[in-house]
N, CA, C and O atoms as a CHARMM CRD file, in Angstrom:
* protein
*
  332
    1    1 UNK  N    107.34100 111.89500 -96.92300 PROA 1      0.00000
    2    1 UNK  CA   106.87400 111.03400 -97.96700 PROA 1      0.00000
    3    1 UNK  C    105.37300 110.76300 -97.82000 PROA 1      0.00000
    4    1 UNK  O    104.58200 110.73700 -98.76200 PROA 1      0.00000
    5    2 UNK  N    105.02500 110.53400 -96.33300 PROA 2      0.00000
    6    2 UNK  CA   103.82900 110.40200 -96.42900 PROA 2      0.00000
    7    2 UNK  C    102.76900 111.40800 -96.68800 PROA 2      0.00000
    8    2 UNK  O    101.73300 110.97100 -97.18800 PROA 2      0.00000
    9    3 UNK  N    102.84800 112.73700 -96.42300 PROA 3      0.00000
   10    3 UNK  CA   102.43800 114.41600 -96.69700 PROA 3      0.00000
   11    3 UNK  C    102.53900 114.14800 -98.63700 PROA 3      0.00000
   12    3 UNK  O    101.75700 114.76100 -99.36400 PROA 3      0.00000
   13    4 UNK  N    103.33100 113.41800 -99.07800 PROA 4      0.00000
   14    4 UNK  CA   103.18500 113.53400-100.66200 PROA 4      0.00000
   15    4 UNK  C    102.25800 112.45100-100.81500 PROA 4      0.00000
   16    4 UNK  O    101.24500 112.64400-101.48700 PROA 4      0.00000
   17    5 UNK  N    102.45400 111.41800-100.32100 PROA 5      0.00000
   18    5 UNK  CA   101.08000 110.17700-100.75300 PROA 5      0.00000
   19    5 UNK  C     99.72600 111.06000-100.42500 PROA 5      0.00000
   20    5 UNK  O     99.06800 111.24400-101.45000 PROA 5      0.00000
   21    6 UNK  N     99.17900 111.62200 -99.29600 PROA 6      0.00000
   22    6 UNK  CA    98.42800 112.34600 -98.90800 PROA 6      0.00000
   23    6 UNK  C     98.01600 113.45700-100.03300 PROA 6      0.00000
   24    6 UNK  O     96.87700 113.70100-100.43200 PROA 6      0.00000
   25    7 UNK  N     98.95500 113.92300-100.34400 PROA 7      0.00000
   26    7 UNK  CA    98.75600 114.93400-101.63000 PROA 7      0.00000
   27    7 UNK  C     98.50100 114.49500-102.62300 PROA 7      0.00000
   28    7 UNK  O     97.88400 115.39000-103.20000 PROA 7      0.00000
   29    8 UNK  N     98.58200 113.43900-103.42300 PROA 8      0.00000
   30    8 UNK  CA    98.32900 112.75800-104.61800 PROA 8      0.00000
   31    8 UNK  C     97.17700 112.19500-104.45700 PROA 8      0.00000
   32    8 UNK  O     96.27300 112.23800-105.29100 PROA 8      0.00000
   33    9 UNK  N     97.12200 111.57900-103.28600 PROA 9      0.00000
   34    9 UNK  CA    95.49200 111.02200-103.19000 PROA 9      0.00000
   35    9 UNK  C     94.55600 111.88700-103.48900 PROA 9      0.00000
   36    9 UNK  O     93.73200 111.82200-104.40100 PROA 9      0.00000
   37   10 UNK  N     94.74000 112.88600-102.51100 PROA 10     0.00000
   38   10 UNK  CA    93.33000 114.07000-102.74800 PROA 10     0.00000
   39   10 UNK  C     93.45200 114.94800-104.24500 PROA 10     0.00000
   40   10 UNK  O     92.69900 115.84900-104.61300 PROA 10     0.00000
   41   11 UNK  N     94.41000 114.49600-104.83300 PROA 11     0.00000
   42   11 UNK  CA    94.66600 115.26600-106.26700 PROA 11     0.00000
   43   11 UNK  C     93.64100 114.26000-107.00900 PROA 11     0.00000
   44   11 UNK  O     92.69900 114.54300-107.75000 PROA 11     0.00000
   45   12 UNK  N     94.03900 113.19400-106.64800 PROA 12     0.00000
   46   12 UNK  CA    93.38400 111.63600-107.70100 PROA 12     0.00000
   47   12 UNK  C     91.99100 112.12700-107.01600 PROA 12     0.00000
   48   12 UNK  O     91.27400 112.39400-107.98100 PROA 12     0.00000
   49   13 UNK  N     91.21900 112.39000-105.76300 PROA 13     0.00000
   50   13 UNK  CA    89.38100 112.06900-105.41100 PROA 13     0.00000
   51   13 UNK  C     89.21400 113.46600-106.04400 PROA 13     0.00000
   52   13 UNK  O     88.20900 113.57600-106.74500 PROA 13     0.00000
   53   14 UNK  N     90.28300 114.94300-105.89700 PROA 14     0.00000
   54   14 UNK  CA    89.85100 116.20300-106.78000 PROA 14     0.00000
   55   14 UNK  C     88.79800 115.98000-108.18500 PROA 14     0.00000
   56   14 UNK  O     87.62800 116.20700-108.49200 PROA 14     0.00000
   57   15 UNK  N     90.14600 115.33400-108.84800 PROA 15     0.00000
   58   15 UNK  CA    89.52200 114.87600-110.37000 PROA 15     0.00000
   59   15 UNK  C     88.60800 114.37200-110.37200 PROA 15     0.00000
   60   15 UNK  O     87.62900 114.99800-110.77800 PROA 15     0.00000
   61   16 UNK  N     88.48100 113.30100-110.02600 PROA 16     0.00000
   62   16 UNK  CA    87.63700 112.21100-109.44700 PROA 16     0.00000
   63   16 UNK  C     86.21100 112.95500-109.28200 PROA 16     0.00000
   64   16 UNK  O     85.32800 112.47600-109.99200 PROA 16     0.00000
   65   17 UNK  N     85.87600 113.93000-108.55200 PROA 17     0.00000
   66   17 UNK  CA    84.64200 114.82000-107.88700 PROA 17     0.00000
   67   17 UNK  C     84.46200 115.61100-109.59200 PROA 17     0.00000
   68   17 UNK  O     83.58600 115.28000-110.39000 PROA 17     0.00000
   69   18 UNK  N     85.44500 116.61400-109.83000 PROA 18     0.00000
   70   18 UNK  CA    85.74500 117.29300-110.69900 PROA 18     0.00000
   71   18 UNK  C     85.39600 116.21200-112.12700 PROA 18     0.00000
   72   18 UNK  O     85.35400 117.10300-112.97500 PROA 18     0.00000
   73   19 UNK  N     85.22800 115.40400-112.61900 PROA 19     0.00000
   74   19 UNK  CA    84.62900 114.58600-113.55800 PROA 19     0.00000
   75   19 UNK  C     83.21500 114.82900-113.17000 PROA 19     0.00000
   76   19 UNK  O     82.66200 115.69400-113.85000 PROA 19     0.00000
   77   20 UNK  N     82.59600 114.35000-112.36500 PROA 20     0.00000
   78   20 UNK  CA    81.51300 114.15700-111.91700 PROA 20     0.00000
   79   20 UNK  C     80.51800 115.48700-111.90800 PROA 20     0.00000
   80   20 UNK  O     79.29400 115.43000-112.03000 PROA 20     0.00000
   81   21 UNK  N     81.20600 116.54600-111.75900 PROA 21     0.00000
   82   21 UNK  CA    80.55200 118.26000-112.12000 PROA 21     0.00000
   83   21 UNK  C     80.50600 118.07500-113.51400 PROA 21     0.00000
   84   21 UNK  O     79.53700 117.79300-114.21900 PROA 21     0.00000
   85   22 UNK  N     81.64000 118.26400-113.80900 PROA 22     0.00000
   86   22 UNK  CA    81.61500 118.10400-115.62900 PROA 22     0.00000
   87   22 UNK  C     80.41600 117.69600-116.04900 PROA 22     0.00000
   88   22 UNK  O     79.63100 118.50900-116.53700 PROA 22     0.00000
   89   23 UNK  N     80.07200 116.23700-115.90400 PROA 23     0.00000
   90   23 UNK  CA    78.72300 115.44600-116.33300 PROA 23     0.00000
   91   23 UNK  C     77.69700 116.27100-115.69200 PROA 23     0.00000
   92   23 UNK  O     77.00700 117.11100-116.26900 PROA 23     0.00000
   93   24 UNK  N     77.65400 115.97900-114.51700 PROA 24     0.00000
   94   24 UNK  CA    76.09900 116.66000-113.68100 PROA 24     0.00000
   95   24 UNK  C     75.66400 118.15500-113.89400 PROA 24     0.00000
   96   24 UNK  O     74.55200 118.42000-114.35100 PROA 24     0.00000
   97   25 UNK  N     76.62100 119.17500-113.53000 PROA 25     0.00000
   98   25 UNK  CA    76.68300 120.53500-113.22100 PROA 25     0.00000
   99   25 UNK  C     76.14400 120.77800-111.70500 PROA 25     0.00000
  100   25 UNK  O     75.58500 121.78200-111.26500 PROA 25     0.00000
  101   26 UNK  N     76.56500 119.23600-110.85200 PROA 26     0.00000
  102   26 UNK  CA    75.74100 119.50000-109.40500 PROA 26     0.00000
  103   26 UNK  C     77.22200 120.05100-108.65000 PROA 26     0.00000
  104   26 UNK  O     78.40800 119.74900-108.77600 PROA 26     0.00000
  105   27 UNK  N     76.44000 121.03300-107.79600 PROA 27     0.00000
  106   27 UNK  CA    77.47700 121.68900-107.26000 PROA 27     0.00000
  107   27 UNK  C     78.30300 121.25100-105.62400 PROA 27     0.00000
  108   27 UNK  O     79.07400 121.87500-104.89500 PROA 27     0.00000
  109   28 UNK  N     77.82200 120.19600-105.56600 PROA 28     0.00000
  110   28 UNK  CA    77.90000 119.36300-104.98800 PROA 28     0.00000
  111   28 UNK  C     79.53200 118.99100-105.20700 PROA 28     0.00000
  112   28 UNK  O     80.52300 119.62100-104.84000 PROA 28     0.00000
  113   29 UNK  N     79.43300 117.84400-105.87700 PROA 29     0.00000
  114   29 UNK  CA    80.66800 117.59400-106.89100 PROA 29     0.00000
  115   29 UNK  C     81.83100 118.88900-107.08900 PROA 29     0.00000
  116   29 UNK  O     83.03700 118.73300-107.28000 PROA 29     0.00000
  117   30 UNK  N     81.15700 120.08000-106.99200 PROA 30     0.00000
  118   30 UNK  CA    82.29000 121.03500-107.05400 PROA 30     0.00000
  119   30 UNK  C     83.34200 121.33300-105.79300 PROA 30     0.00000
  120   30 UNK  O     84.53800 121.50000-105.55300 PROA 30     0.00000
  121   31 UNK  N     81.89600 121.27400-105.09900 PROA 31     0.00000
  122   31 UNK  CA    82.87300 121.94800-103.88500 PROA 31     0.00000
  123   31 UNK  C     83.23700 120.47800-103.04300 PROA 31     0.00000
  124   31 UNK  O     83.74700 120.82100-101.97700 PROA 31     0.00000
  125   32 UNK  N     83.17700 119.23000-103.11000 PROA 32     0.00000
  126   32 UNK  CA    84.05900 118.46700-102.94200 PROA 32     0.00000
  127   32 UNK  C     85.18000 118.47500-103.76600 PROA 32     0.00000
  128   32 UNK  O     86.32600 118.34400-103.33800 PROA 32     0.00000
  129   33 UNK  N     84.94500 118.59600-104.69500 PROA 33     0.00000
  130   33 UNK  CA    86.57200 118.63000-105.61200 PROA 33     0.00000
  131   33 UNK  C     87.65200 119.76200-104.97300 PROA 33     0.00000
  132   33 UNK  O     88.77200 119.63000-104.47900 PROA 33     0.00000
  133   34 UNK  N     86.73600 121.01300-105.22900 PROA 34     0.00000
  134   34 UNK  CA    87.53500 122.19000-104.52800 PROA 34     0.00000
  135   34 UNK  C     88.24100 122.16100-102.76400 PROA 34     0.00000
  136   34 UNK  O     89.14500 122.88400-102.34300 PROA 34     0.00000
  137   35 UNK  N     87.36300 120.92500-101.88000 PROA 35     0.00000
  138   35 UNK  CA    87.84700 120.92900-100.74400 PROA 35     0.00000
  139   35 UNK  C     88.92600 119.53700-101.00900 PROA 35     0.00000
  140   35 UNK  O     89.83500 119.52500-100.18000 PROA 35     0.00000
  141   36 UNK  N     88.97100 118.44200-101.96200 PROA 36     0.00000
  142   36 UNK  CA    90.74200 118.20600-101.99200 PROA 36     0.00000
  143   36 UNK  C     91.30800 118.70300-102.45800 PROA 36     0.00000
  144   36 UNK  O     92.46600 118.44100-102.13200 PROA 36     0.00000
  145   37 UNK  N     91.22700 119.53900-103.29800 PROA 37     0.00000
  146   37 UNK  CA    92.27500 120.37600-103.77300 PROA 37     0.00000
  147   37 UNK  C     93.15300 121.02500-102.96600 PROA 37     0.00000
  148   37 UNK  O     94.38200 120.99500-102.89600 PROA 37     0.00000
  149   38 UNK  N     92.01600 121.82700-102.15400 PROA 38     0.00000
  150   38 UNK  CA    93.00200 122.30600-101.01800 PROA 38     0.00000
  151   38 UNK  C     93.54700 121.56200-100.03200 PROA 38     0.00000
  152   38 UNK  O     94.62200 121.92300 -99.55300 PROA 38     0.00000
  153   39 UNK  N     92.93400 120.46400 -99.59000 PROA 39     0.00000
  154   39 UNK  CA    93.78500 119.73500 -98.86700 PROA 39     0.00000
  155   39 UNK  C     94.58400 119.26200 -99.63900 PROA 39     0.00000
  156   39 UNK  O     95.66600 119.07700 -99.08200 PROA 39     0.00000
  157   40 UNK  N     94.56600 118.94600-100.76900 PROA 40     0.00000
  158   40 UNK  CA    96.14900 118.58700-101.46200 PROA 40     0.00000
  159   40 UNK  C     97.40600 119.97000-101.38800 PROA 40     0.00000
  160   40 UNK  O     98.60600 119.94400-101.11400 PROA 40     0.00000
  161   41 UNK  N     96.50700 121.06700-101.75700 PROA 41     0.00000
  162   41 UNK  CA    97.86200 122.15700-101.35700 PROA 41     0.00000
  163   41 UNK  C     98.24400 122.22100 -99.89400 PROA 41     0.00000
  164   41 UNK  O     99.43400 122.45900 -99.68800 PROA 41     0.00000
  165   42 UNK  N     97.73600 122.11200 -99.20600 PROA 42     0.00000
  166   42 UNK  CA    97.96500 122.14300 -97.56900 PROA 42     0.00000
  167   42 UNK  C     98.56800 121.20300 -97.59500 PROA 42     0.00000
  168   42 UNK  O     99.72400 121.58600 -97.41800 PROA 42     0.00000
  169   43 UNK  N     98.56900 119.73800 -97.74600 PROA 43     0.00000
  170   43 UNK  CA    99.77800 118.85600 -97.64500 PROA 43     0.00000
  171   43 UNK  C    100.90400 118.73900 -98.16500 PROA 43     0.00000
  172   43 UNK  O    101.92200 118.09100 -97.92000 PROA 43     0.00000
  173   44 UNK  N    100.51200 119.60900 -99.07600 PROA 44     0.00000
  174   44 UNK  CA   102.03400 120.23800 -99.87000 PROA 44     0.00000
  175   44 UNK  C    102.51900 121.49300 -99.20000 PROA 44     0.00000
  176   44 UNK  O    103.74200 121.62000 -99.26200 PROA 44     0.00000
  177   45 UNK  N    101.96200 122.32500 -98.65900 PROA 45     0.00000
  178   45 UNK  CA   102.75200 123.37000 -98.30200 PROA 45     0.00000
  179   45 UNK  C    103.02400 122.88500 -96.72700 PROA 45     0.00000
  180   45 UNK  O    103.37900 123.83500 -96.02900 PROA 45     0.00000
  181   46 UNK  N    102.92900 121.52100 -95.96500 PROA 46     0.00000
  182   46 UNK  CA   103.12600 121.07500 -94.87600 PROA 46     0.00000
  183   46 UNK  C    104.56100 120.24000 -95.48500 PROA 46     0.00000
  184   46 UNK  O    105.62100 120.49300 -94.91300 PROA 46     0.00000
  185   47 UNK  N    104.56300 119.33700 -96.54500 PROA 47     0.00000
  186   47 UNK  CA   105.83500 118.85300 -96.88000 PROA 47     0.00000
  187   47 UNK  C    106.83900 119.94700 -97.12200 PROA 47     0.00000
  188   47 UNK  O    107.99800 119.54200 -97.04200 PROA 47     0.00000
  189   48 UNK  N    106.71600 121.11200 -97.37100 PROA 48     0.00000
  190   48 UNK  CA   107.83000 121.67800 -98.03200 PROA 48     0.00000
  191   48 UNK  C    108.24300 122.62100 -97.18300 PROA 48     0.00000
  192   48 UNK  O    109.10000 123.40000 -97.60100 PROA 48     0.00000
  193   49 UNK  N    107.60100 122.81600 -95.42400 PROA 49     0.00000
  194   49 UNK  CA   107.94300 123.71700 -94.94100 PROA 49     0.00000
  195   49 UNK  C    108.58600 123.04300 -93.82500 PROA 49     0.00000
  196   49 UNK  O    108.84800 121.87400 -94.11100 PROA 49     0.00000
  197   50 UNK  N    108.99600 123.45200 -92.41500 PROA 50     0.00000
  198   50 UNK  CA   109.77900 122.61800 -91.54900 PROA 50     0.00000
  199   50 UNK  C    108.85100 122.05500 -90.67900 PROA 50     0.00000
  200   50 UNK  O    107.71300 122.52400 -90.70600 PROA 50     0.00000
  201   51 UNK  N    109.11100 121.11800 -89.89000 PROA 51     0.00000
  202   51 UNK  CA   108.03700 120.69500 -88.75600 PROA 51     0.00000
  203   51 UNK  C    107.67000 121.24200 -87.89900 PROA 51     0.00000
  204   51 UNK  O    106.51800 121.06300 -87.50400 PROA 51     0.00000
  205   52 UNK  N    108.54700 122.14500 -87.27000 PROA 52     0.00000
  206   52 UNK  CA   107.94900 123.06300 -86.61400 PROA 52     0.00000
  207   52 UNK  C    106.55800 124.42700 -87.04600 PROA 52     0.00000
  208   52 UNK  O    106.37300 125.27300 -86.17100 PROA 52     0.00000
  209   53 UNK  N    105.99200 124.49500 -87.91000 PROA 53     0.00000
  210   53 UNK  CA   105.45900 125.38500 -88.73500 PROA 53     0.00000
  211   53 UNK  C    103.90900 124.26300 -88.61800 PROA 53     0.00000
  212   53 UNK  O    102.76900 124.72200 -88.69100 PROA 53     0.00000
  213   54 UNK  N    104.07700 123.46100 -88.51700 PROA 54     0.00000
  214   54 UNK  CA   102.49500 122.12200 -88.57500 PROA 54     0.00000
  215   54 UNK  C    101.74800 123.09300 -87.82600 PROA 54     0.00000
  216   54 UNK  O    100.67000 123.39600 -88.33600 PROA 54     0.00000
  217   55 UNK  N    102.10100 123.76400 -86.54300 PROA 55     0.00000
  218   55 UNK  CA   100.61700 124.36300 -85.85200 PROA 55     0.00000
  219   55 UNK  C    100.67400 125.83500 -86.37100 PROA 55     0.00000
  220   55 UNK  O    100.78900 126.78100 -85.59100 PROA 55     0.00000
  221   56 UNK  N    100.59800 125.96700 -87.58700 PROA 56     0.00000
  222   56 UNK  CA   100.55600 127.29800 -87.63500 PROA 56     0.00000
  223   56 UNK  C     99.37100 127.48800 -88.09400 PROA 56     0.00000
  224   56 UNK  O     98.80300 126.60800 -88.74000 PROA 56     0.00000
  225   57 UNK  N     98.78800 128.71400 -87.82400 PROA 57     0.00000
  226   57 UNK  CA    97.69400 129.33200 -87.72200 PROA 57     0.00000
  227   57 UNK  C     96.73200 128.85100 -89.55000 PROA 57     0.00000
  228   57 UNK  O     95.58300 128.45800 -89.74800 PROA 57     0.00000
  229   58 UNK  N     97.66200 129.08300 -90.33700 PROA 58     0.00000
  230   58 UNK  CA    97.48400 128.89000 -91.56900 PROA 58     0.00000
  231   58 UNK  C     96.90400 127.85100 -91.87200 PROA 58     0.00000
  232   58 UNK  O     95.72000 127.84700 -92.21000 PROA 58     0.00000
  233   59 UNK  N     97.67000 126.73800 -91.80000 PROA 59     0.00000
  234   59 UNK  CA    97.73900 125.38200 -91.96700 PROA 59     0.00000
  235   59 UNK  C     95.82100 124.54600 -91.52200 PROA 59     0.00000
  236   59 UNK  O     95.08900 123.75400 -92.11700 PROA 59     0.00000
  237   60 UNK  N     95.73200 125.28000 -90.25300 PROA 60     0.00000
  238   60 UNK  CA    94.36200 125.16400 -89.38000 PROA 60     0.00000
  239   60 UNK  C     93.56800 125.97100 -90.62200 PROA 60     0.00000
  240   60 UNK  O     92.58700 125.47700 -91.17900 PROA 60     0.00000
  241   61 UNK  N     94.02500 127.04100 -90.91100 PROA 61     0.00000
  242   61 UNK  CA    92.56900 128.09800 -91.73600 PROA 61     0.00000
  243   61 UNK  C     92.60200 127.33100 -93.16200 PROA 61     0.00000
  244   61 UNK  O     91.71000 127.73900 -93.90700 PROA 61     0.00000
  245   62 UNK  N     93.17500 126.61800 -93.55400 PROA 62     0.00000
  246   62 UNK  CA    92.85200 126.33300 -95.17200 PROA 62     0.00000
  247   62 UNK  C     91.92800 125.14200 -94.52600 PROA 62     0.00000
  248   62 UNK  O     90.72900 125.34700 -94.71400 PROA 62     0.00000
  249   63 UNK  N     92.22200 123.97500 -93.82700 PROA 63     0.00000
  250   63 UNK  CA    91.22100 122.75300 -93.22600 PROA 63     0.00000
  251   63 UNK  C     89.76500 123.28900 -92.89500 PROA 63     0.00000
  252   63 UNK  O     88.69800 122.84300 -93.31600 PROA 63     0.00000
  253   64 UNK  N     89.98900 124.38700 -92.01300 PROA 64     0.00000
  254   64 UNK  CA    88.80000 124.39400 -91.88000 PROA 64     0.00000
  255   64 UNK  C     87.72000 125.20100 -93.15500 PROA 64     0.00000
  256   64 UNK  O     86.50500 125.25200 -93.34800 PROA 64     0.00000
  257   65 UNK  N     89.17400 125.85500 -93.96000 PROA 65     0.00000
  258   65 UNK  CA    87.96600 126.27300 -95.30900 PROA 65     0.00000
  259   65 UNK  C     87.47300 124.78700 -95.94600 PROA 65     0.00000
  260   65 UNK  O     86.35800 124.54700 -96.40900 PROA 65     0.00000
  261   66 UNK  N     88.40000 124.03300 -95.85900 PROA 66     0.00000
  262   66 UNK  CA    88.22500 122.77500 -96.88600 PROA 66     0.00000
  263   66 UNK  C     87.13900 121.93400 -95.88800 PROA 66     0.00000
  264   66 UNK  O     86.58400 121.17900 -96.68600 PROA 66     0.00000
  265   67 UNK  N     86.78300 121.78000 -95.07300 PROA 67     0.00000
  266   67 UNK  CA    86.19500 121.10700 -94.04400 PROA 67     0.00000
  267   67 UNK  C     85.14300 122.28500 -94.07400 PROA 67     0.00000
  268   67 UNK  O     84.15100 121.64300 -93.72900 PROA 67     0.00000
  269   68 UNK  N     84.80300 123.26300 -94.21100 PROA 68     0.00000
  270   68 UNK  CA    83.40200 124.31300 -94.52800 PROA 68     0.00000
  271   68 UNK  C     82.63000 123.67400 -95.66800 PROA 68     0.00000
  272   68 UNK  O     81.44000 123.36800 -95.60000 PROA 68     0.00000
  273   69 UNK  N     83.40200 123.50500 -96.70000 PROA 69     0.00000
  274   69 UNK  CA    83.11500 123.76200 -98.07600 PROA 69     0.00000
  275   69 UNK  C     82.37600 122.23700 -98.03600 PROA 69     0.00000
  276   69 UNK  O     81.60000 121.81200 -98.89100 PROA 69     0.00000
  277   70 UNK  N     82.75600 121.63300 -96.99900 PROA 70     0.00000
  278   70 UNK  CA    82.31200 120.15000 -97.58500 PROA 70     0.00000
  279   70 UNK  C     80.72800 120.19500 -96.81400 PROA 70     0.00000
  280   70 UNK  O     79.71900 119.70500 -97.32000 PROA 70     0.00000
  281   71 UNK  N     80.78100 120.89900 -95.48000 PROA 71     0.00000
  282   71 UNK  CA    79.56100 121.04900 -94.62000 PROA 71     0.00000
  283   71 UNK  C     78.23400 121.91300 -95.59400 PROA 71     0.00000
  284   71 UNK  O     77.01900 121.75100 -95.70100 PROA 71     0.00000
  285   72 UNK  N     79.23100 122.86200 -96.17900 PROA 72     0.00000
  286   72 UNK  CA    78.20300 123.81900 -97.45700 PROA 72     0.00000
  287   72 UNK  C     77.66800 122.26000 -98.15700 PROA 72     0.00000
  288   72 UNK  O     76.55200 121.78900 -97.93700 PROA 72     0.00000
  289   73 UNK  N     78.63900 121.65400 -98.96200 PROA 73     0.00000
  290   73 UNK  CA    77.53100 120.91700-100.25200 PROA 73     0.00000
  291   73 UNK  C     76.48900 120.40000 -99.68500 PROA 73     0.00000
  292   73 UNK  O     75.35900 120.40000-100.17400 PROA 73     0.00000
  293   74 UNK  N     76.92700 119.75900 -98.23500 PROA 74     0.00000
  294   74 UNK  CA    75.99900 118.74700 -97.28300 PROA 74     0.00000
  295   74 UNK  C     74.82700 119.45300 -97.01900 PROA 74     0.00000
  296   74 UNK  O     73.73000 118.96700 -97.29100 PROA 74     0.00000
  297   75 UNK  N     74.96900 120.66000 -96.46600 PROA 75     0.00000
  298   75 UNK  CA    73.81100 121.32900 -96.32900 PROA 75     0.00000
  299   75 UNK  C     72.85400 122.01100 -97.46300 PROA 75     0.00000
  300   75 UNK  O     71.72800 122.43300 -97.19900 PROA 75     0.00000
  301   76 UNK  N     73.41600 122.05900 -98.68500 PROA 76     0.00000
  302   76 UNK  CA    72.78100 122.51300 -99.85900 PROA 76     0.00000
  303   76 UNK  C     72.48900 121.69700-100.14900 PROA 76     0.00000
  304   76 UNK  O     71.28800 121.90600-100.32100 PROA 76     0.00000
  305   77 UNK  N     72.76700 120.17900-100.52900 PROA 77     0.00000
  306   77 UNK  CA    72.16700 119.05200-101.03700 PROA 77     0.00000
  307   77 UNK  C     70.87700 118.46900 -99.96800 PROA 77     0.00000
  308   77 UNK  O     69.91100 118.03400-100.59500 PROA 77     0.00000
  309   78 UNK  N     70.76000 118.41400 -98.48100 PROA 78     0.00000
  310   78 UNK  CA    69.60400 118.32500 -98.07700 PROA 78     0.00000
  311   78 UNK  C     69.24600 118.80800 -97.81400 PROA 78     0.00000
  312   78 UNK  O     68.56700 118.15400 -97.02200 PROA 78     0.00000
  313   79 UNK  N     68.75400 120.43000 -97.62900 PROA 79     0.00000
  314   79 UNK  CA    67.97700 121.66600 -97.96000 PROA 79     0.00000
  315   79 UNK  C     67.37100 121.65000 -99.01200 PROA 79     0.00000
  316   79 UNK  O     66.39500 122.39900 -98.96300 PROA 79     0.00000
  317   80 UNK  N     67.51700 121.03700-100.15200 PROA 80     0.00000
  318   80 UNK  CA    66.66200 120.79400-101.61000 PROA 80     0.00000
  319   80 UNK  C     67.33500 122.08700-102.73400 PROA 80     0.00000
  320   80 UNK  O     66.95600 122.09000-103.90600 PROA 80     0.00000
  321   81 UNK  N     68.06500 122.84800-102.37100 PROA 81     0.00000
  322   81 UNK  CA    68.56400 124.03000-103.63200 PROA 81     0.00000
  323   81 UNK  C     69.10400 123.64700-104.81200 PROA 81     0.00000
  324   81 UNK  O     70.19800 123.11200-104.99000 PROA 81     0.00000
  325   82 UNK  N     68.13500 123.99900-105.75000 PROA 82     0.00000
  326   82 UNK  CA    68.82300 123.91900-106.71800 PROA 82     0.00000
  327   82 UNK  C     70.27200 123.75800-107.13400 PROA 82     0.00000
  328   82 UNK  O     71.09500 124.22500-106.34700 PROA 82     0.00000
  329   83 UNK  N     70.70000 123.21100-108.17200 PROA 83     0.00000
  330   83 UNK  CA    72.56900 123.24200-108.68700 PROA 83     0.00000
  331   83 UNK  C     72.59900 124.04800-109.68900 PROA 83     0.00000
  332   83 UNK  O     73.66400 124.28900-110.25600 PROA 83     0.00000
């Protein structure tokens, strides 16, 4: 239950980011949206699989894409690059 609260949240800050591109076109805003997204599918594909499966190799590679993507905006936004 709690893997689904977890999932809805980052669905609700997705949009949330994902509004905020819409208006701006800063890409910023994108790839935060795009990194809950995936942590919303990762907490969904953690609810729906067994507990034993949590350390799987997978589970680690989508976080750390979603945990990249957030280090990318950080570093593109104070580097000065254009959106």
């Amino acid at each position: 239950m709690i893997s689904g609260a977890i999932a809805m949240g980052s669905i609700v800050v997705s949009l949330f980011f994902l509004r905020y591109w819409r208006s701006s076109k800063d890409r910023f805003f994108l790839y935060f949206a795009a990194s809950f997204a995936l942590e919303a599918v990762t907490r969904v594909m953690l609810g729906l699989s067994s507990p034993e499966s949590e350390g799987a190799p997978l589970f680690y590679l989508t976080r750390v894409v979603a945990y990249g993507l957030i280090l990318i905006a950080i570093y593109e936004k104070n580097s000065g690059k254009k959106s």
